[in-house]
C-alpha positions as CSV (number, residue, x, y, z in Angstrom):
1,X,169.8,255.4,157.3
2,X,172.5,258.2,155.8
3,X,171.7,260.1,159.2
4,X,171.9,257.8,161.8
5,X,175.0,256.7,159.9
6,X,176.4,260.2,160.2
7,X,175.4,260.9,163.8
8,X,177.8,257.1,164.5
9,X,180.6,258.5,162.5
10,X,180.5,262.2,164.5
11,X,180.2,260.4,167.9
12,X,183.1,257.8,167.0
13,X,185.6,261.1,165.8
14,X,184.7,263.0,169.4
15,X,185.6,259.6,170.9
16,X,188.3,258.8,169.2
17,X,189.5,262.2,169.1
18,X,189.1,262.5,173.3
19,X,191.4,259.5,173.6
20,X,193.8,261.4,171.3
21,X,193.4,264.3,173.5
22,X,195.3,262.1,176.2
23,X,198.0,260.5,174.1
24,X,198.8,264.3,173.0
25,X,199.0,265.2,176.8
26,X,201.0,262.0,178.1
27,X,203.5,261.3,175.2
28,X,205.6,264.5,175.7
29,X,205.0,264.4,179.5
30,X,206.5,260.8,179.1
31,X,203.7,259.1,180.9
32,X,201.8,255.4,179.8
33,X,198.7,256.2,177.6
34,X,196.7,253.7,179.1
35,X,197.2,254.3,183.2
36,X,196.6,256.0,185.2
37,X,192.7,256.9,184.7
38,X,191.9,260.3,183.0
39,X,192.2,263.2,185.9
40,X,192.8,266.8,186.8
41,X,196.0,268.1,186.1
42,X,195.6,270.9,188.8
43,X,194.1,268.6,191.9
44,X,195.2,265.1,190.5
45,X,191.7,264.1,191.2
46,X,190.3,261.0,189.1
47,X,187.8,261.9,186.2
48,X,184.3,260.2,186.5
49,X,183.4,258.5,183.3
50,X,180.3,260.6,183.6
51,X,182.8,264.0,183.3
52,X,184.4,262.7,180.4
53,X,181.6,262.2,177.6
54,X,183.3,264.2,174.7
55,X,182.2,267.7,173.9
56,X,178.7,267.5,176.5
57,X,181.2,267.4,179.7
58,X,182.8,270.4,179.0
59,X,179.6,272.1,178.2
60,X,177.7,270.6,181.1
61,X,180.9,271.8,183.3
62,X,181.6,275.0,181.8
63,X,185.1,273.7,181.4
64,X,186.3,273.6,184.5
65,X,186.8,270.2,186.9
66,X,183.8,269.6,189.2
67,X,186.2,268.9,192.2
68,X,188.7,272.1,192.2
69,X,187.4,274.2,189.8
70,X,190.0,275.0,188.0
71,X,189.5,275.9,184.4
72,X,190.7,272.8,181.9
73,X,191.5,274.6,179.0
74,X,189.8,274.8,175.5
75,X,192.1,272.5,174.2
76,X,190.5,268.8,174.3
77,X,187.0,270.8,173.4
78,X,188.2,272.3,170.3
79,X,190.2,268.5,169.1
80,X,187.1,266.5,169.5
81,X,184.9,269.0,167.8
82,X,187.9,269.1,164.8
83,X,187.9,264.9,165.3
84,X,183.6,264.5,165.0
85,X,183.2,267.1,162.1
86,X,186.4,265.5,160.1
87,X,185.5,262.6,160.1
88,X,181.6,263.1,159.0
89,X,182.9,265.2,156.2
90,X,185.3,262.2,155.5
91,X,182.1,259.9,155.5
92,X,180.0,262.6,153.3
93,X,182.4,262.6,150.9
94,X,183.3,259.0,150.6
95,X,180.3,257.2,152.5
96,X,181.4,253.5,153.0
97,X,184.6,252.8,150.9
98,X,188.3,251.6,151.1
99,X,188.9,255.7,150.9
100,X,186.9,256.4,153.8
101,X,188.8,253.6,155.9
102,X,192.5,255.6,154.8
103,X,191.1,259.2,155.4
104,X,189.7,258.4,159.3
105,X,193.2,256.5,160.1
106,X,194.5,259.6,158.5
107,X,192.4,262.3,160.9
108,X,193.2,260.4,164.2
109,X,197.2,260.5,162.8
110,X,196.7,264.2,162.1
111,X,195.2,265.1,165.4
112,X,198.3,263.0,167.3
113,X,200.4,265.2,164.7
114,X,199.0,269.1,164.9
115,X,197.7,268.6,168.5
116,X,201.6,267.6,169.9
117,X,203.1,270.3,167.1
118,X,200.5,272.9,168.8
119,X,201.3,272.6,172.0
120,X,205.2,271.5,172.2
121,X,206.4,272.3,168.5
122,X,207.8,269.1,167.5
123,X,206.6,266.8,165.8
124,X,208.0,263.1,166.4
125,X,209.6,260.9,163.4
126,X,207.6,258.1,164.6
127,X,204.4,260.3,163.4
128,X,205.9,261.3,160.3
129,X,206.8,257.2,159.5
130,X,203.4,256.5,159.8
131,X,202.0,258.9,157.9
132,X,205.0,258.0,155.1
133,X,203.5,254.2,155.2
134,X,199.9,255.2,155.0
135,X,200.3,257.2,152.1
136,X,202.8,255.4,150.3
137,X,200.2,252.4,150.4
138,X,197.1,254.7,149.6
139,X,198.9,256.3,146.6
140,X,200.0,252.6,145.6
141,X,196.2,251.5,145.8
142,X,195.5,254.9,143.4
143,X,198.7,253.8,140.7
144,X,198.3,250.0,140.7
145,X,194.6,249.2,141.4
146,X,192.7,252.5,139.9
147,X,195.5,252.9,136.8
148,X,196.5,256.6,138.2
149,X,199.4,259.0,136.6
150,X,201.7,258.5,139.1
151,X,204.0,261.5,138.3
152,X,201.9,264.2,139.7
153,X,202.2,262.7,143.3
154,X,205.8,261.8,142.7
155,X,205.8,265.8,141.3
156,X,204.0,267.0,144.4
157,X,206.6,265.5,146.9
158,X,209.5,267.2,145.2
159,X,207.7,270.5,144.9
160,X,206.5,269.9,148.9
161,X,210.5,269.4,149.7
162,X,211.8,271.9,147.7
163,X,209.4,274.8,148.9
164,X,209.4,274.1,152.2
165,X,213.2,273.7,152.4
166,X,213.7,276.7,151.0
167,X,211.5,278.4,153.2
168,X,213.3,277.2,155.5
169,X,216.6,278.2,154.7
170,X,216.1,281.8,153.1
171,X,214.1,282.4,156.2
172,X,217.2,281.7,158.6
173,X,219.6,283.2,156.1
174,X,217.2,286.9,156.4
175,X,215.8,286.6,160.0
176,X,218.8,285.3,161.6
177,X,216.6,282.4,163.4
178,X,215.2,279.4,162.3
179,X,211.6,280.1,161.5
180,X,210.6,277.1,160.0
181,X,211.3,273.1,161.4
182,X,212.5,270.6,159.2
183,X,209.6,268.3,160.6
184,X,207.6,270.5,158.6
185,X,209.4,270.2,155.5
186,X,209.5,266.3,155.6
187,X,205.6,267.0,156.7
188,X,204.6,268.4,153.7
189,X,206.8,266.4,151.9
190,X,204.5,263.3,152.5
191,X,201.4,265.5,152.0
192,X,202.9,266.3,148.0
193,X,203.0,262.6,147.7
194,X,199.8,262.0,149.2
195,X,198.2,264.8,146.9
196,X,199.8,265.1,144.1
197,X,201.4,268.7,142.6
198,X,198.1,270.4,141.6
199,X,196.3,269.7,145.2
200,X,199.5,270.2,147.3
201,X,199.0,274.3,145.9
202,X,195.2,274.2,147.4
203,X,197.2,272.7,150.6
204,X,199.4,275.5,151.3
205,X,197.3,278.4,150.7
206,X,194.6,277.0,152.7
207,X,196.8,276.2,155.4
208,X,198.8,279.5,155.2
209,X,195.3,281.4,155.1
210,X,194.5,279.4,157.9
211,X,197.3,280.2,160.0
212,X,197.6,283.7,159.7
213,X,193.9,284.3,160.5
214,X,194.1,282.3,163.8
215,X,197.5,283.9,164.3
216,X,196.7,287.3,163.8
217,X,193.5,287.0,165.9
218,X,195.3,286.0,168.6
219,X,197.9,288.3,168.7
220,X,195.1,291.1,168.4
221,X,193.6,289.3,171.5
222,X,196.9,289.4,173.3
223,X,196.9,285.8,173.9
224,X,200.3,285.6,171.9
225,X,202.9,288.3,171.4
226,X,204.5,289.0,168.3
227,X,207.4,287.4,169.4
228,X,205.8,284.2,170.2
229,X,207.2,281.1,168.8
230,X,204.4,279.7,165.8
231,X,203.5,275.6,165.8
232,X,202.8,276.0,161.8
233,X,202.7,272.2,161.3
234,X,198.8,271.9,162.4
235,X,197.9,274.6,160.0
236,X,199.7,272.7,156.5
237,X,197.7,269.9,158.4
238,X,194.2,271.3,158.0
239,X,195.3,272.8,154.9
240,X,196.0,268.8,153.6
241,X,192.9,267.3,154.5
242,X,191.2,270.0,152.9
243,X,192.7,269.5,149.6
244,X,192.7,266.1,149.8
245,X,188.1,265.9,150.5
246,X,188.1,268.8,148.1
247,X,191.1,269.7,146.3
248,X,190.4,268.1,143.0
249,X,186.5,269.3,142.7
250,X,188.3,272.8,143.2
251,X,190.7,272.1,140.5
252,X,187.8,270.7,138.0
253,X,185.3,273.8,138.9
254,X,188.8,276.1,138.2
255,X,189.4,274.5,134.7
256,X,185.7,274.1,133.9
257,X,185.6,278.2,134.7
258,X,188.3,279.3,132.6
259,X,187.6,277.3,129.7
């Protein structure tokens, strides 16, 4: 049962995360998220539902349109391959709970978040009130219902401002350019509060890690230049959800080592 139960979840994240792939695309470009039909953005042409089956179409079509040919990009392949394996390892790690519920609504915000970041670098403050309202009522559930500390969250959003502000402004006061946002500071901001102090730490190195890998890779690829602008935001992203499936067993397994 577990199985076919996993297979639903990974199939509703590619779904889920394909229709994602079009808000990310449309909201910036100002255009309605439900019409027109999904098509081409090189011949305008109108996508057959048959072209549009998450993850298989773009294997099927070696990523490129069936009517012009033109390549589509990795872009939508790699966000509903990120939205099917997040949200199994959300189901894996929580199964069928009021947790699980929070963490999926939290994956499809992320993706809306970290794909618009990554490919404009802004992230909207109707994004970041959402995610402020989810976890203020998922950290309420954790203090008021489950009898939680609620000073290490409270901690964790202080220490989330304060860092990342200050990244922000010794990094303009040496560079002579802003090389941080201050969505990303009120970002990670929320993520203290939604992790708590202790968790938040697993967040940023992850996320940092993360970034300067990818980063670096690409760079070495020549696919970016040094000079090129960095959409960090998706990065302290990953980095979140990490910490918050597996920040705390971390934690425990670090505690139960050195003692």
């Amino acid at each position: 049962m577990i199985y076919l139960v996993s297979v639903f979840i990974f199939i509703l994240g590619t779904v889920l995360a394909s229709f994602i792939g079009v808000i990310i695309y449309r909201v910036p470009n100002k255009m309605s998220i439900v019409k027109p039909d999904s098509f081409c953005p090189h011949c305008k042409q109108k996508i057959k539902w048959y072209d549009n089956i998450p993850i298989l179409s773009f294997i099927i079509l070696k990523g490129k349109c069936r009517y012009c040919h033109s390549p589509i990009g990795y872009f939508s392949f790699i966000l509903e391959i990120l939205g099917g394996v997040s949200f199994l390892l959300a189901f894996l790690q929580f199964r069928l709970s009021y947790d699980l519920i929070f963490v999926l609504l939290l994956v499809c915000l992320f993706l809306v978040i970290g794909g618009i970041d990554y490919q404009t670098h802004y992230i909207y403050d109707l994004t970041q009130v959402i995610y402020f309202i989810l976890t203020l009522g998922y950290v309420s559930y954790l203090v008021f219902y489950l009898k939680m500390d609620y000073m290490p969250y409270l901690i964790g959003a202080l220490v989330g401002f304060l860092f990342f502000f200050l990244i922000k402004v010794i990094g303009k006061l040496v560079m002579k350019q802003e090389c941080l946002g201050m969505g990303d500071v009120i970002l990670m901001t929320i993520s203290g509060l939604l992790l708590g102090y202790q968790c938040l730490i697993i967040a940023i190195l992850v996320g940092s890690l993360l970034g300067s890998i990818i980063e670096v890779t690409l760079i070495s690829l020549k696919k970016k230049s040094r000079d090129s602008e960095i959409a960090f935001g998706p990065y302290l992203l990953i980095g979140t959800y990490f910490a918050l499936l597996y920040g705390n067993l971390l934690i425990d397994f670090y505690i139960r080592l050195v003692i």
